[in-house]
C-alpha angles and dihedrals in degrees: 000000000000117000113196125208125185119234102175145002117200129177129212150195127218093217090058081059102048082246107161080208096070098199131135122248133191115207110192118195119213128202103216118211127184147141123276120245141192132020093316117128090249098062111156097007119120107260116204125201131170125252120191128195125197113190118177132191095259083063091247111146129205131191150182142168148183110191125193094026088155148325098250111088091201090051093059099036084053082061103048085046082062095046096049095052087050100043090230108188128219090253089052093049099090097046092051101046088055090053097044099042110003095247 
């Protein structure tokens, strides 16, 4: 089972972008938190991952997650610190995970 706890909740304009659109968008930034499984190392830890959910105003929704990122809560909240002051989207996670930690 994932629990899901949010961390932050930022607004933003699309002027604020350069974004030719100018709506408003809400990007919401969740903590994961789940049970290890299988034969890994880390069987029966608490694993922790990053979900990230982009609404606009047209109702369109947007998401995307990483789950079991690492065993260690304050690591992956270190990273979603960094997300969120940099506004990273869902459709940028993947990308800046893989810069930040190789995954």
């Amino acid at each position: 089972m994932i629990k899901k706890y949010l961390q932050r909740k930022i607004n933003i304009n699309a002027d604020d972008t350069n974004d030719e659109r100018n709506e408003k968008m809400e990007i919401e930034y969740y903590l994961l938190e789940s049970d290890s499984f299988g034969s890994d190392a880390a069987y029966g830890q608490k694993v922790y991952g990053i979900e990230i959910i982009k609404k606009t105003e047209e109702d369109d929704i947007e998401s995307e997650f990483v789950r079991n990122l690492s065993t260690s809560v304050d690591s992956v909240s270190s990273i979603l610190d960094k997300m969120v002051k940099n506004s990273v989207t869902p459709v940028a996670l993947p990308f800046v995970l893989d810069d930040l930690i190789g995954v």
